[in-house]
Backbone as CSV, one residue per row, in Angstrom:
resi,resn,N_x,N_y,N_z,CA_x,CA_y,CA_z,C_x,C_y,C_z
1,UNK,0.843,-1.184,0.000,0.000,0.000,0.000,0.884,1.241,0.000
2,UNK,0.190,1.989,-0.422,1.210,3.777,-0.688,0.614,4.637,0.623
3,UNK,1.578,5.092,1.080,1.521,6.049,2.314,0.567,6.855,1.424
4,UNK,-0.806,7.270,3.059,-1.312,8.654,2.348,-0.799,9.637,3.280
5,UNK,-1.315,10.926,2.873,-1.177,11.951,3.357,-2.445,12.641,3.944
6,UNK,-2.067,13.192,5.246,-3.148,13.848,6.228,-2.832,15.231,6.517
7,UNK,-3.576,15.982,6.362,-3.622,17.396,6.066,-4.370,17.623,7.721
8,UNK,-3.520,18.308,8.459,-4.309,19.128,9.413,-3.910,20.402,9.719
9,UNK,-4.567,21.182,9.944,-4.245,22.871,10.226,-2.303,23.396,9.801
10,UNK,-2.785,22.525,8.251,-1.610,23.447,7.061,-0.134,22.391,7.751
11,UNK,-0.177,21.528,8.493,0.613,20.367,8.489,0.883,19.260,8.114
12,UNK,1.665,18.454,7.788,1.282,17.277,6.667,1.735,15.950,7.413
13,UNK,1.576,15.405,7.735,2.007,13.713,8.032,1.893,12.312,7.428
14,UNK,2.816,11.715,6.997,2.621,10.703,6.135,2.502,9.909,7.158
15,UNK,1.210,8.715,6.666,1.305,7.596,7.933,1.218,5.963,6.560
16,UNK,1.766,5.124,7.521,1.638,3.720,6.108,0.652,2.730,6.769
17,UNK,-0.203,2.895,6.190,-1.540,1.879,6.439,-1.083,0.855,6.322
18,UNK,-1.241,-0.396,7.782,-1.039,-2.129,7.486,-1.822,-2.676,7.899
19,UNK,-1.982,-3.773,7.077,-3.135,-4.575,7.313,-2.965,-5.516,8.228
20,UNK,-4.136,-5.725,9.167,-4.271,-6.578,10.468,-4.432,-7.318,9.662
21,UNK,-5.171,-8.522,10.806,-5.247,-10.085,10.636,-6.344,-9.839,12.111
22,UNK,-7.647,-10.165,11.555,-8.875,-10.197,12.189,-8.434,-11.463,13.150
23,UNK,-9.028,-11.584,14.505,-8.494,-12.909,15.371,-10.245,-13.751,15.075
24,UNK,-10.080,-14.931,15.107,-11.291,-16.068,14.693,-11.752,-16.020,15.803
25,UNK,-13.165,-15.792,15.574,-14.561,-15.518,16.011,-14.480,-16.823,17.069
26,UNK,-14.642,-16.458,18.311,-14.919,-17.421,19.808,-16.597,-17.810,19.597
27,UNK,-16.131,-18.792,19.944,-17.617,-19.963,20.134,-18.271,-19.451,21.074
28,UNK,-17.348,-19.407,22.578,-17.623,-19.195,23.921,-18.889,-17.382,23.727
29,UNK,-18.269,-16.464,22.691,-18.674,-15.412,23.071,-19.339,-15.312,22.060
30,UNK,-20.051,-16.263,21.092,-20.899,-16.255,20.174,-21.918,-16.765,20.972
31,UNK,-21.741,-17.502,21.831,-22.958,-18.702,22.735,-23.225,-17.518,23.603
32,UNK,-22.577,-16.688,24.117,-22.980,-15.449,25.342,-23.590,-14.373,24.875
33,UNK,-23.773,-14.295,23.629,-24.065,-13.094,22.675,-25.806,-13.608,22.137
34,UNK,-25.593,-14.904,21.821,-27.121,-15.559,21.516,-27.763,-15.726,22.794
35,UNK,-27.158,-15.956,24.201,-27.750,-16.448,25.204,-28.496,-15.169,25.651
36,UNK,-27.633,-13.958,25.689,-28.069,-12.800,25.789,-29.497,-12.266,25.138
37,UNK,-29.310,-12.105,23.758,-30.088,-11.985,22.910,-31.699,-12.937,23.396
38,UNK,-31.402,-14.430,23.371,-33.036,-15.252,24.388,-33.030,-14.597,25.191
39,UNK,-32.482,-13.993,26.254,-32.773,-13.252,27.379,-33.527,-12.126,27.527
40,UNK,-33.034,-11.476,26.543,-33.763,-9.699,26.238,-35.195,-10.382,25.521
41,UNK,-35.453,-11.538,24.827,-36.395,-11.738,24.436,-37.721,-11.944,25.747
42,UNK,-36.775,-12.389,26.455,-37.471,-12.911,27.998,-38.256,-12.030,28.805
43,UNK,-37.039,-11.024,29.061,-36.813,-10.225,30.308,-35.688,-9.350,29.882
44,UNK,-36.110,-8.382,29.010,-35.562,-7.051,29.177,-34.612,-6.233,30.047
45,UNK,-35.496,-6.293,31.541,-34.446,-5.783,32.589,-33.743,-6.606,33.186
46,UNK,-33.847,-7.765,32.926,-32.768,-8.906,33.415,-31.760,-8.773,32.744
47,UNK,-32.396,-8.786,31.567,-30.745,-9.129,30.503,-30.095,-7.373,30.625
48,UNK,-30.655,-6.124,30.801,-29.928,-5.002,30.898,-29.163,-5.473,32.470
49,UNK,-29.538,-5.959,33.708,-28.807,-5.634,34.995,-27.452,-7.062,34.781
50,UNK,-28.162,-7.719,33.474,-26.785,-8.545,33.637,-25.762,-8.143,33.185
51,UNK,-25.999,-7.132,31.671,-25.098,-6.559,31.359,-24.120,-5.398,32.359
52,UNK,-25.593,-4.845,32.821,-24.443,-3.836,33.870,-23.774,-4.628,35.320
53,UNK,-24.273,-5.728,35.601,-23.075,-6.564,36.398,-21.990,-7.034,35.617
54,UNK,-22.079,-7.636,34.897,-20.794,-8.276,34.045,-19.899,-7.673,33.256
55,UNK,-20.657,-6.752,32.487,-19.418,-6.133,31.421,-19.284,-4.784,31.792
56,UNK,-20.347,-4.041,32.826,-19.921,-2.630,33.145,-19.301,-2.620,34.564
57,UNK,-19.300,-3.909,35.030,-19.066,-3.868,36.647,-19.513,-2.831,37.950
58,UNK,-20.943,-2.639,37.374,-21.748,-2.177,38.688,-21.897,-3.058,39.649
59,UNK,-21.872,-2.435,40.581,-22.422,-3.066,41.907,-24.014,-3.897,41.267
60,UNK,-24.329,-4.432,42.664,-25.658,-5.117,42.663,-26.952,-3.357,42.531
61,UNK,-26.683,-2.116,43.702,-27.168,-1.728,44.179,-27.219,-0.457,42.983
62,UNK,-26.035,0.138,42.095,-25.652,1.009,40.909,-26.179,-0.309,39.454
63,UNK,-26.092,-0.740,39.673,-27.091,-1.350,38.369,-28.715,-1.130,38.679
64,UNK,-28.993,-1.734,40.267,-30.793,-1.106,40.224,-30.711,0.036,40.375
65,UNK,-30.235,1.310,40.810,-31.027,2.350,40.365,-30.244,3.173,38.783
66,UNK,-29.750,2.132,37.804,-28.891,2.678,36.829,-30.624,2.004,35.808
67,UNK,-31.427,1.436,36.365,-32.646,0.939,35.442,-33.827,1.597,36.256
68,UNK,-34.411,2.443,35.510,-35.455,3.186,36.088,-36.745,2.410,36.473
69,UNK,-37.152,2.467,37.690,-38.773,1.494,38.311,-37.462,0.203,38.776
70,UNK,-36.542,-0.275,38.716,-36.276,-1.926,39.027,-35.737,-1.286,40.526
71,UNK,-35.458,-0.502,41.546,-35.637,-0.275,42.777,-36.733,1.062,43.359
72,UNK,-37.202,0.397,43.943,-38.282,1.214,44.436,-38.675,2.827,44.517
């Protein structure tokens, strides 16, 4: 590939674009991604407080009031 050129406020920088190598698609997080997906089909605010336990790492207590009505 040919270096391009990037123009910012009348400065020039050549950068050389390389191509990755995508890493092969996990089973494990294809099965957590569909399991998810039945879930929201289920239960909506289940599958949102699981997300905010697991992948945002709220507390038990900052995930219920991070979902509006699921604490009192």
């Amino acid at each position: 590939m040919t270096p391009q050129t990037w123009r910012r406020a009348g400065t020039q920088k050549e950068m050389d674009f390389v191509q990755i190598e995508a890493p092969e698609p996990r089973e494990d997080l294809i099965a957590l991604d569909a399991a998810q997906d039945r879930l929201a089909l289920e239960d909506r605010t289940a599958c949102e407080l699981v997300q905010l336990r697991y992948f945002a790492g709220l507390t038990v207590d900052q995930s219920g009031n991070a979902i509006p009505g699921v604490l009192g």
